[in-house]
C-alpha positions in Angstrom: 42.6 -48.2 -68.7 43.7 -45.7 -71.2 40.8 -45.1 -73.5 38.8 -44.3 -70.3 41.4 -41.8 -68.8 41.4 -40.3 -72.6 37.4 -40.0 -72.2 37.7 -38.4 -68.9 40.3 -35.7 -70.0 38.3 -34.8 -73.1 35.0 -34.2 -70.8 37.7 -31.8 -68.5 38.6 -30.4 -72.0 34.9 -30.1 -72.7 33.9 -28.4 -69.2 36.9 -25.9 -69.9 36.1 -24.7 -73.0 32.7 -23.5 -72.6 33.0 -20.4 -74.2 34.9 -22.2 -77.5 32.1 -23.4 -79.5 34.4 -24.8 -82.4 36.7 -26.9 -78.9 33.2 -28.2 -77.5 32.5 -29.6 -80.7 35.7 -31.1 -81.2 35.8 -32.8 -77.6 32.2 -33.6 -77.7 32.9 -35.4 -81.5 35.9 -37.3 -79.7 34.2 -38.3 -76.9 31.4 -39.4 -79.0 33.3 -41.6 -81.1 35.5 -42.9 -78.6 32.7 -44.0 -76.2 30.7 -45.7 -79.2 33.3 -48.0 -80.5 33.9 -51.2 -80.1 37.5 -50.9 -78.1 35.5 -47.5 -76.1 35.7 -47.1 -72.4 33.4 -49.8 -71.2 36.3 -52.4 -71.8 37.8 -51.2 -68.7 34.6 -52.4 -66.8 34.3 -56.1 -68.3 37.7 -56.7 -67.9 37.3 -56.4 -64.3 37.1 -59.6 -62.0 35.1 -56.9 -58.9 31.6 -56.9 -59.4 30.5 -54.6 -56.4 33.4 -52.6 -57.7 31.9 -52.0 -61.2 28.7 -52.2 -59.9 29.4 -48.9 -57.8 31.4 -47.2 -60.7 28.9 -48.0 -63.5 25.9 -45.4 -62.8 28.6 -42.9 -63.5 30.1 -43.9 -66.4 26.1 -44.4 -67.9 25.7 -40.6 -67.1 29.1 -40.0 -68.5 27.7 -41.9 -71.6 24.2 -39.8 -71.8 25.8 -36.3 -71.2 27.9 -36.9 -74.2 24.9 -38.0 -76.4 22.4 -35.7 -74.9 24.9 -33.1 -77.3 24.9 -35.5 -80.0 21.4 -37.2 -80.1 22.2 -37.5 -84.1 25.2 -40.1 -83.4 23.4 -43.5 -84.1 26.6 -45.1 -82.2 25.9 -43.0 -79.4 22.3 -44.4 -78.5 23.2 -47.7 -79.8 26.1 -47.7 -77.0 24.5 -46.0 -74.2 21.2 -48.2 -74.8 23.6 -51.4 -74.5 25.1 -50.0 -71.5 22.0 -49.1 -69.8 20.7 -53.2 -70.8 24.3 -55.0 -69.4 23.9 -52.8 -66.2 20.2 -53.7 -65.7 20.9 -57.1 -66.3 24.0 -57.4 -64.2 23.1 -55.4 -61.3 19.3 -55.3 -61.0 17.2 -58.0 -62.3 20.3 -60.7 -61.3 20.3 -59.8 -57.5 17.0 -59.7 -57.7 16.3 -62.7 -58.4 18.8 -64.2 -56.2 16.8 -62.4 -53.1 15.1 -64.7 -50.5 11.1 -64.9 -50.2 11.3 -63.0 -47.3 12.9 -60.1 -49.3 10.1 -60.3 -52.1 9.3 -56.8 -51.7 12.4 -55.6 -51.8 12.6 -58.0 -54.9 9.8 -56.1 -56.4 10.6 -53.1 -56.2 14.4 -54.1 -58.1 12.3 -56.1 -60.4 10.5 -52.5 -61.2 13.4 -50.7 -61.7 15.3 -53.5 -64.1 12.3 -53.5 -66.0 12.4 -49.2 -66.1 16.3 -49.8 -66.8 15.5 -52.1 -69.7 13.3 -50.4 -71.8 15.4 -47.3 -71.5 18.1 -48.9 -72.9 16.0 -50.9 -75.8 14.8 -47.1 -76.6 18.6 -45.6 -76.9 19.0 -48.5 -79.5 15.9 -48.1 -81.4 16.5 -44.6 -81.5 19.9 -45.4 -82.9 18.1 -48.0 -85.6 15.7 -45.1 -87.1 18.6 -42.8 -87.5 20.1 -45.6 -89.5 17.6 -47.3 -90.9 14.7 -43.9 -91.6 11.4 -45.5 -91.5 12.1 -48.5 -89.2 10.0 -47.2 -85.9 7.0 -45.9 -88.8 6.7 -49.3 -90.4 7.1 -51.5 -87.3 3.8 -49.1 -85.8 2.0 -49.7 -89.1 2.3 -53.4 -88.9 4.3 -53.3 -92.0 6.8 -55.6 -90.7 8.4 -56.8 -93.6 9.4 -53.6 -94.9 10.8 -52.5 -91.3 12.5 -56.5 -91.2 13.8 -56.0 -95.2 15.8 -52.6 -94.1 18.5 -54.7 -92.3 20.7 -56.6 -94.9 24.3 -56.3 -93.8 25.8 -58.3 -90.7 26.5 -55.2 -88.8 23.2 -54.4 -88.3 23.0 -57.8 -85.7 24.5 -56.1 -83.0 21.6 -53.1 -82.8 19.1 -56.1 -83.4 20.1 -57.9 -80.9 21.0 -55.4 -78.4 16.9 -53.8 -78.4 15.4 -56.9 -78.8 17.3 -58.2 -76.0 16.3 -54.9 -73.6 12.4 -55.4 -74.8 12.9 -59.3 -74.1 14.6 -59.1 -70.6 11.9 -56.2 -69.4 9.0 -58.7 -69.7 10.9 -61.2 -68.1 10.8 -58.6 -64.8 6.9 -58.4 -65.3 5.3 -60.9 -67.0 1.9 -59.5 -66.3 2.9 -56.4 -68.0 0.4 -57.1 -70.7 1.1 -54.0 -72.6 4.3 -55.0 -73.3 3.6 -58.6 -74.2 1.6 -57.6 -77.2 4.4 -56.6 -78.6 7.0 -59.8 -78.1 6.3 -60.4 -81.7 8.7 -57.3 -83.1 11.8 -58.5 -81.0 10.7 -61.5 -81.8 11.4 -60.8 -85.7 14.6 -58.7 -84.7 16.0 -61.5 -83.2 15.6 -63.8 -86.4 16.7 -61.2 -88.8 19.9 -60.9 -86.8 20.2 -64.6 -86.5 20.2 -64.6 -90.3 22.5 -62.1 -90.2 25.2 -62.9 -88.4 24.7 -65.7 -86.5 27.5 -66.6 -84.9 27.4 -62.6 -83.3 29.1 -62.2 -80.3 30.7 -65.5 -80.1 26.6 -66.8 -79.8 25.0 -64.5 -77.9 22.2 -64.8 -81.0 21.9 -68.7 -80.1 21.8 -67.9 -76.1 18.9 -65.6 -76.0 16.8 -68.1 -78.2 17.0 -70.4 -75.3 15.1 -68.2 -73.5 13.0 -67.3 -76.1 11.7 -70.8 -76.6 11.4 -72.1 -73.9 10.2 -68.9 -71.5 7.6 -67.3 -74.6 4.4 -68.4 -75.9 5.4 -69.5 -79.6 3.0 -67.6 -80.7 4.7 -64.7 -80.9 7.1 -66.4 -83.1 4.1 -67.4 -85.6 2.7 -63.6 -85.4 6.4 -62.3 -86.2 6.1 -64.8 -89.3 2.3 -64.4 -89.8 3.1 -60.2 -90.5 6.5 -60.9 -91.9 5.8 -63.8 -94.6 8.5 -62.5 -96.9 11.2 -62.2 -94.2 11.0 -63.8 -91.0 8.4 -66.2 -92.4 10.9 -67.4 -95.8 14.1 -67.3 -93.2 12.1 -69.3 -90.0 10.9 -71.5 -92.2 14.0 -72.4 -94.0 17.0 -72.5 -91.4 14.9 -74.9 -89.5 13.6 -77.2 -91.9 17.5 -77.5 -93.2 18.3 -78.2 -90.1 16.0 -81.5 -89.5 14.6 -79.8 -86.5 11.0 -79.2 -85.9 10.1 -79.6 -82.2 10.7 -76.5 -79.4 12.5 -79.1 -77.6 14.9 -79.8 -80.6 15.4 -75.7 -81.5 16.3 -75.4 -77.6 19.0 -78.1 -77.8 20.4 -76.8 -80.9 21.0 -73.1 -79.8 22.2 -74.4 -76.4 25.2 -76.8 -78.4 25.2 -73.4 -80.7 26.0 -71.5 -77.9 28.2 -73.1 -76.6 30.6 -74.5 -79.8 30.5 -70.6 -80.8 31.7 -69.2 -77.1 34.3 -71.9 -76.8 32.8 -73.2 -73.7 33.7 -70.1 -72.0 30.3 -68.7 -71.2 28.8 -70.2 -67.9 25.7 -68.2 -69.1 24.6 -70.8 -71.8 25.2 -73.3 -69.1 22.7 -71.3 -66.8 20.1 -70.3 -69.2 19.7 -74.3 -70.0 19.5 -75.0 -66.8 17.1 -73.1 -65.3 14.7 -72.8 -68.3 14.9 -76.7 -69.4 16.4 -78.7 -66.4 14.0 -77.3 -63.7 10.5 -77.5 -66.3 11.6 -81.1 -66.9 12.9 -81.8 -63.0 15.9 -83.1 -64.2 18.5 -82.4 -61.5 21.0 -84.6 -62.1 21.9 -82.8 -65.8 21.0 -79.1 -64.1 23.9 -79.9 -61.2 26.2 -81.2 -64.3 25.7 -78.3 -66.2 26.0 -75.9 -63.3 29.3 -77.6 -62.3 30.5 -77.3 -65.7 29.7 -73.2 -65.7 32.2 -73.2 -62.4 34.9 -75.1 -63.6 35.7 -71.8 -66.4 38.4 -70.1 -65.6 38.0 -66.1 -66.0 41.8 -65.2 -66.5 41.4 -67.7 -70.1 38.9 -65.0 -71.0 39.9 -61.5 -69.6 37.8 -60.0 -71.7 34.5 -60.8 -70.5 36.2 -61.6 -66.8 33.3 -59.1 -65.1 30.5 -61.1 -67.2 31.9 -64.9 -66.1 32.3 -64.0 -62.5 28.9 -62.6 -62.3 27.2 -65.8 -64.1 29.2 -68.1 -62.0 27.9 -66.3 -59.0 24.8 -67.2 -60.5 25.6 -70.6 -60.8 26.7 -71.2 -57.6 23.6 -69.7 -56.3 21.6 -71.8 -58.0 23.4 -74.8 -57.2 22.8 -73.9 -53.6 19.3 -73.3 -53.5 18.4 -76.1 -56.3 15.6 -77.3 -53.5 13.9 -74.5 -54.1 13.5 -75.3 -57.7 13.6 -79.2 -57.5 11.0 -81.9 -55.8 14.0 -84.1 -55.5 17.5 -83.4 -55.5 20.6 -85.7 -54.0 20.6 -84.0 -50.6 17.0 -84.3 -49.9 17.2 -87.9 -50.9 
């Protein structure tokens, strides 16, 4: 809990030194580059086994997160971080209760919908804000359909994680309104964000890279891969091409199974999300209850303590889990208890 503490005594240092221009700029530098790295503040929220508790805290520590870069809108960490932030909390709080509402709730289930979908592209535009001031030219190029040359600026493996981070926000806000037809014109650009990182760094955050592809190929019309290729030939067309021909695999079905066993080899078997994203994207399209209870089972037998820091993120997917285990009529013609 110390980083955190440290953030919060800065901000008092901050609030008492308004008429020190040379101390605000020191605590707002510190506080800047304490909440954007990698060991920042946040830890002390995904190391937490409470959901409801973090869920209550976390609006806070967001506004926490955009006071600070509101004074430093030039910190590319900054927007990076807060743009993550604003995605996690979206994702954990909004879209997944959401979707675990009953059909008698469904406006109430709209309207959180909505709001995740609000939540989402906020965040994506933190980190895409955060890409131009690293990468000049990026948000240009990518508006000029000069994909390659936006695609071409990323050639080290740290640039993954901001890859991955606003193509995952512009992903996940479709997915709360797939009529939103606006906004599924442009699947293609995340769609070329998410390859580049894959190339990358693929094995980024323990396969988070792998994961979202499971989604991606089964949930989106492939076309959006082709027309991330079609405007990217020397890119995402030369990479798609090649890491799947080298890997014998040609068929959707076949790319799906490989990121899932990805996923999973990469995360140790430690991330009942893989388990969940397979599940209901694959298991319940094919009506194949028998491997969707497996898998579900298998996502409930991790044990959070062996993983204490991502303890908030396996509790909330194995909530998830369970849910869906519990409801799988809803999702199946047949299951073992209506048998």
């Amino acid at each position: 809990m110390k980083p955190f503490i440290t953030i919060i005594l800065v901000i008092i240092v901050l609030f008492s030194a308004v008429s020190c221009i040379s101390i605000e700029d020191i605590a707002m530098n510190t506080a800047a580059e304490m909440l954007s790295a990698d060991s920042g503040g946040m830890n002390i929220f995904t190391m937490d086994d409470d959901p409801q508790l973090i869920a209550d805290a976390l609006p806070l520590a967001l506004k926490l997160y955009e006071m600070v870069l509101s004074s430093r809108p030039e910190h590319a960490g900054m927007q990076y971080s807060t743009g993550k932030n604003f995605i996690m909390y979206a994702n954990a709080f909004i879209q997944t209760p959401a979707g675990m509402l009953s059909d008698e709730d469904y406006l109430e289930q709209e309207t959180m919908m909505h709001r995740a979908e609000k939540m989402y592209i906020r965040g994506r535009d933190y980190v895409l804000t955060g890409i131009e001031l690293k990468h000049p030219g990026f948000s240009e190029a990518v508006d000029d359909d000069q994909l390659d040359k936006a695609i071409a600026m990323f050639d080290d493996p740290s640039d993954s994680a901001m890859l991955y981070w606003a193509a995952s926000g512009w992903v996940a806000a479709y997915s709360c309104d797939p009529f939103d037809f606006e906004l599924a014109s442009t699947l293609y650009i995340p769609a070329a964000m998410l390859l580049r990182a894959l190339e990358l760094e693929s094995n980024y955050s323990k396969g988070a890279i792998h994961d979202i592809f499971i989604q991606i190929y089964s949930s989106l019309p492939y076309s959006h891969i082709l027309k991330a290729a079609e405007l990217a030939p020397e890119t995402i067309g030369r990479f798609n091409d090649r890491y799947y021909s080298d890997l014998g695999i040609s068929s959707l079905e076949d790319k799906i199974d490989y990121h899932f066993n990805t996923a999973l080899e990469l995360a140790g078997g430690m991330n009942p999300g893989t388990y969940n994203s397979y599940a209901a994207s694959v298991c319940v399209k094919k009506q194949d209850y028998s491997t969707y209870k497996k898998l579900l089972e298998k996502a409930l037998e991790i044990n959070p303590a062996d993983a204490p820091e991502n303890e908030l993120v396996i509790t909330i997917y194995q909530d998830k889990a369970r849910w869906m285990l519990e409801h799988a009529e809803d999702f199946f013609i047949e299951t073992e208890e209506s048998e």
